[in-house]
N, C-alpha and C positions, 0 to 999 in steps of 0.2 A: 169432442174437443174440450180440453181442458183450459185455462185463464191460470197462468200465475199471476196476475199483478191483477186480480180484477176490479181494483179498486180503481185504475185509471180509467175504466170505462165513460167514469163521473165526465170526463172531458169531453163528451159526446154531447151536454147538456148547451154546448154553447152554437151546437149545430141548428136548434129552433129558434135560440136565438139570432142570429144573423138570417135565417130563414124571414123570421117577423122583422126585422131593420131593412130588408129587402123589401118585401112586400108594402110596409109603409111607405118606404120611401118614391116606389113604385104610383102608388096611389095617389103620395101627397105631388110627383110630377102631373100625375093625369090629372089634377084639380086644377091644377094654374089656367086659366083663362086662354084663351085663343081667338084672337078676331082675325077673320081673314074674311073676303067678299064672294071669297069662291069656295064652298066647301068642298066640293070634288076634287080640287087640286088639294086638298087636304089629306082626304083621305087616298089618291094616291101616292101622296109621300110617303105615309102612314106605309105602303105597301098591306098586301096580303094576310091572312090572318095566320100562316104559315110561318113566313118570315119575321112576323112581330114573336112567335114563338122561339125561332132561332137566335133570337138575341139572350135569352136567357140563359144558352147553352154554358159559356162559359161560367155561369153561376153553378149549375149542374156539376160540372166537372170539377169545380174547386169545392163544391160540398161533397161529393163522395170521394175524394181526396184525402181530406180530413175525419171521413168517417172512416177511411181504410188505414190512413194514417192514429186514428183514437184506438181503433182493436189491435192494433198492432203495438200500443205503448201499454197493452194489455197483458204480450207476449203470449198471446194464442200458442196453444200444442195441441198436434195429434198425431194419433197415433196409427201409423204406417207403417206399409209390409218395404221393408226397405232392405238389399243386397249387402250382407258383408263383405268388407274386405279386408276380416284381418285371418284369411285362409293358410294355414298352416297345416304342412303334413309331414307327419312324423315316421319314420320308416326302421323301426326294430327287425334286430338279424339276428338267427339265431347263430350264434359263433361257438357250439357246444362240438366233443368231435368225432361225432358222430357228418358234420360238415366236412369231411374229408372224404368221406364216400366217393368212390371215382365210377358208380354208375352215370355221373355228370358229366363230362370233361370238361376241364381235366381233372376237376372235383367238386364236388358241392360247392363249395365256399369259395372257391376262385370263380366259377360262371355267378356266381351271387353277388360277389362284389364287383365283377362286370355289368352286372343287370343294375345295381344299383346305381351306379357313377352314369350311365347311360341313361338312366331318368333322372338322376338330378339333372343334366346337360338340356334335357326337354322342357324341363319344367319353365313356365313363365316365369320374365323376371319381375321380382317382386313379391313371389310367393316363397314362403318361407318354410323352410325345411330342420328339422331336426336327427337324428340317428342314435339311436341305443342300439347295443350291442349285450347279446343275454348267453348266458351258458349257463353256470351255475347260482347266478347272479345279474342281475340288470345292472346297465351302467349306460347316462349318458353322454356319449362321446363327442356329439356335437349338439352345441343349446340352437333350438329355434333359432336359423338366421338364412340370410340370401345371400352369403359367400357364399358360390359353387366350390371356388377354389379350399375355402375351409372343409367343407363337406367332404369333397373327395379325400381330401386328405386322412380326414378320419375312418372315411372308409378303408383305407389303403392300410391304415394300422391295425385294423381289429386284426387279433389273435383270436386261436380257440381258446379253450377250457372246458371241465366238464362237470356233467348237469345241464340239465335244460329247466330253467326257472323262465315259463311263459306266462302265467299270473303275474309275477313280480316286473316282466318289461310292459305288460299292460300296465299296472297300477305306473312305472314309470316314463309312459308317455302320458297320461294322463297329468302327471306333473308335470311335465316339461308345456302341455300346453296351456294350463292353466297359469304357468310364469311368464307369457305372452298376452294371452286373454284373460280381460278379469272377467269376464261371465263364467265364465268357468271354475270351479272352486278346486284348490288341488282334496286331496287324499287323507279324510280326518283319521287320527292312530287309532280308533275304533269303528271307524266306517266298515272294516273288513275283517271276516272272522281268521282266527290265528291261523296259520299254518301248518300242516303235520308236523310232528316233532320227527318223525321219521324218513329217510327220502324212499319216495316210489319206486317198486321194483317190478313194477305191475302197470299198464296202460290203465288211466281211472276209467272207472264203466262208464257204458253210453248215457248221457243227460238227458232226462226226463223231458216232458213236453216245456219249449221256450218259447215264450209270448217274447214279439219286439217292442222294444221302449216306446212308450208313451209321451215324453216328451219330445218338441222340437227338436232338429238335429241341427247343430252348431255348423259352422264351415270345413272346422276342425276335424282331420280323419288321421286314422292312423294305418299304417301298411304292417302287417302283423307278417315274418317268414320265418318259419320253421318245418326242419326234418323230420319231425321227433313227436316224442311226446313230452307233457311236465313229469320233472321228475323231483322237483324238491318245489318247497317256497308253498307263496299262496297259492291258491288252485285258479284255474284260467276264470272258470263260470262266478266266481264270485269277485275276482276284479272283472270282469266282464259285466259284472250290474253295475258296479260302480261306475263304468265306463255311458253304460247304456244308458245311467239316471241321470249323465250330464250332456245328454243328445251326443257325444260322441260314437261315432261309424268307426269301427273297425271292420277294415278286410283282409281277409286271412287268407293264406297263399300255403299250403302244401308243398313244398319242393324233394324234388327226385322221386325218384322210381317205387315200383313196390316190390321190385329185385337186388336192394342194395349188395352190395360186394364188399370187398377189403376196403379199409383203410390206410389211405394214404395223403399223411400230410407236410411240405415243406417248412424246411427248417424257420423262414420267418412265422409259416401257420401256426407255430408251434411255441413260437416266443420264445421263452427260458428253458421249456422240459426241451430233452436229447430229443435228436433226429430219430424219428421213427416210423419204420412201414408195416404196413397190416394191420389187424388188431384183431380183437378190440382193447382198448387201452385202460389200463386201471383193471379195474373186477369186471367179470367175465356178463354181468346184466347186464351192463353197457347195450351189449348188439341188439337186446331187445327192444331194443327203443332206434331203429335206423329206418322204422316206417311211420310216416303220419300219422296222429291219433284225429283222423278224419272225423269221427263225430264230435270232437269237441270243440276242434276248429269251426265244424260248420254251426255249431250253438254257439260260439263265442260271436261270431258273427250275425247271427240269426238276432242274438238279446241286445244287438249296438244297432240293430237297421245296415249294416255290411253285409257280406258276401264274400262267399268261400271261393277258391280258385285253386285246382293242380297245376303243379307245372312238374313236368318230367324232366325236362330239359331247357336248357340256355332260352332256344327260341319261345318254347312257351312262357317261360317266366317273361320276357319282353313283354310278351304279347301281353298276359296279364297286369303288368306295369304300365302298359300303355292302355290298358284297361278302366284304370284309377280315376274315379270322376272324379271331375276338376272343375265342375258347374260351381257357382256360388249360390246360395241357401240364401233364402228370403226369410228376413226374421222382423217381428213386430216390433219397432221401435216409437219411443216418444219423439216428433219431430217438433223442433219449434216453426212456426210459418211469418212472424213477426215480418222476417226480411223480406218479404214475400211480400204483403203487404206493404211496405213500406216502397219496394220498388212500384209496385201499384198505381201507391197515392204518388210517388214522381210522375209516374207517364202519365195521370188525369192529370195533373198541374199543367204538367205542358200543354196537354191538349188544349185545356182552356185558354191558356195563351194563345196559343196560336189562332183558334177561335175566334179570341178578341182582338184581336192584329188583323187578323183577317175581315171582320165587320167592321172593321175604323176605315181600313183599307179601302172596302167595298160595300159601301152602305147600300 
C-alpha cells in the first residue's frame, strides 16, 4: 500500500489525545465522593462489570472513525487486480482479389462481409469495434466506436484491390487501438524494420521457433482475416512483435478452401476497375497467393497469445466469430481506497450514535 499525502497521517496524533481527556476525565468522576447508607443499592445501580464496559462503546466507535477517517486524508493506494473495460475489438479484412474466389458462395468477400456485420450485430453494447480494410495497403475504415449502424456501413463499402499487405493492417490496428487506450503506445517510425523494396512473388518461408509474449495481455484483440498470403509492405512476424510487446491477442482466421477456383467479382466489388470475371487479374502471380499462408498465420498468432482458425465456408467463419473471446482481462492497477474508508469512518459515527441514544434511552 502506497500513502500519497502521507504527511496527514500527523492527524492521528490527536487520537491519544482525546484518548487521555477521556480517561482523566473518567477517573476525576470516580473521585467525587459518594454517601449513600446503603452500598448494595450502589453498586447495583453501578450494574455489572459488563455493562459499566458498554458504555464505553460509543467512544470506541467514534475513535476508530477518525482513525479510518486520518488514513484516509492520507489517500492510501493499492494495488489490485482489477477488470478492464475499455475492450475494444478490431476486425481487419483482407479486401485483396483474390476475395472474389467463388469456392465460398457466392464469394469470398461477400460471405465475409456477411460474417462480419453478423458479429458486429452480437457483440455487446458498449464494446467497441473498429474495421480496416487491407489489400495492397491498410486503411481504416471505421475508428473504434459502438455505432453498429456506422460499422456496418463500412463494412458494406469496402472494395477490393490488389496486394495483400497483412503486416501493414496489423501495424494498423495496433494504432487505431492505441487512439482509444492510452496504455497502449501506437507504432514508433523505427520500432519495425523496413519493408522489402520488392513485392513477394513467393509465400515467405515457414517461421522459425515463436515464444508468446511475455507481457500481460490488454483487453484489446484484434480479429486478423485473410485468403492469402503477404505480398507487399512490412512482413506479418514483425508487426506481430510489435503487437505481442504491447499484450495485444491477435486471432487469425484463414478463410476459404484449399481448392480455390475462378474469380469473380461484382461490379461494386470492384469499385472503379471494369466488370470482370475469371481471372486472375493484373499479372499472372496473383493465383499464387489464393491459398492461406497457414504457418504464418499460426506464428503471427502464436507471438500475440491469439489463435489460428480455418474457415472454409460462411458457417464456419460464424462459428469462428462466435469463437472470439470476449472475457475481460484483469490487469494490476493503482486503486485509491481513501473512499473506502471514509464510508467506514461514517458508518462507526453512526454506530456510536446510536449506541449512545440507546444507553440514555436505556440505562
Amino acid at each position: 500500500m502506497t500513502l500519497n499525502w502521507p504527511l496527514a497521517l500527523l492527524s492521528l496524533l490527536v487520537l491519544p489525545l482525546l484518548v487521555g481527556l477521556y480517561v482523566w476525565a473518567q477517573r476525576r468522576r470516580r473521585a467525587a465522593p459518594v454517601r449513600h447508607s446503603n452500598v448494595a443499592l450502589v453498586k447495583a445501580a453501578q450494574g455489572s462489570q459488563r455493562r459499566r464496559w458498554a458504555r464505553h462503546l460509543p467512544l470506541v466507535a467514534v475513535l476508530f472513525a477518525l482513525l479510518s477517517l486520518g488514513v484516509a486524508s492520507a489517500r492510501p493506494a493499492m494495488e489490485l487486480r482489477v477488470p478492464q473495460d475499455r475492450t475494444s475489438i478490431i476486425v481487419a479484412v483482407d479486401i485483396s482479389r483474390s476475395m472474389c474466389s467463388i469456392d465460398v458462395e457466392p464469394n469470398r468477400l461477400a460471405a465475409a462481409k456477411a460474417a462480419v456485420r453478423e458479429f458486429i450485430d452480437k457483440q455487446q453494447e458498449g464494446t467497441r469495434i473498429g474495421i480496416i480494410a487491407f489489400a495492397g495497403y491498410a486503411e481504416l475504415v471505421a475508428a473504434p466506436t459502438t455505432d453498429k449502424e456506422e460499422l456496418r456501413t463500412a463494412v458494406d463499402g469496402m472494395i477490393t484491390g490488389r496486394g495483400t499487405a497483412i503486416g501493414a493492417a496489423i501495424l494498423k490496428s495496433i494504432d487505431a487501438i492505441a487512439s482509444v487506450n492510452p496504455a497502449v503506445p501506437p507504432v514508433g517510425p523505427d520500432e519495425v524494420p523496413a519493408p522489402p523494396q520488392m513485392e513477394q512473388t513467393e509465400p515467405l518461408p515457414p517461421p522459425g521457433d515463436v515464444s508468446p509474449p511475455t507481457v500481460p495481455p490488454v483487453s484489446d484483440i484484434v480479429v486478423l482475416l485473410t485468403d492469402g498470403a503477404n505480398t507487399r509492405g512490412v512482413l506479418p512476424m514483425d508487426a506481430a512483435k510489435a503487437a505481442g510487446s504491447r499484450g495485444i491477442r491477435i486471432y487469425s482466421i484463414g478463410f476459404g478452401t484449399t481448392e480455390p477456383t475462378r474469380m469473380v467479382c461484382t461490379r461494386e466489388q470492384l469499385g472503379a476497375d471494369a466488370f470482370a470475371e475469371g481471372g486472375p487479374y493484373g499479372r499472372g502471380d496473383v493465383a499464387r497467393f489464393l491459398v492461406v499462408d497457414e504457418p504464418t498465420m499460426k506464428a503471427v498468432a502464436t507471438a500475440t497469445g491469439g489463435s489460428y482458425s480455418p474457415a472454409a465456408d460462411r458457417a464456419q467463419l460464424d462459428q469462428v466469430l462466435q469463437n472470439v473471446p470476449r472475457e475481460l482481462v484483469l490487469t494490476r492497477e493503482e486503486v485509491e481506497i481513501a473512499p473506502a474508508l471514509a464510508a467506514l469512518a461514517a458508518v462507526l459515527l453512526l454506530a456510536g450514535i446510536a449506541i449512545a441514544v440507546r444507553q440514555r434511552r436505556f440505562p
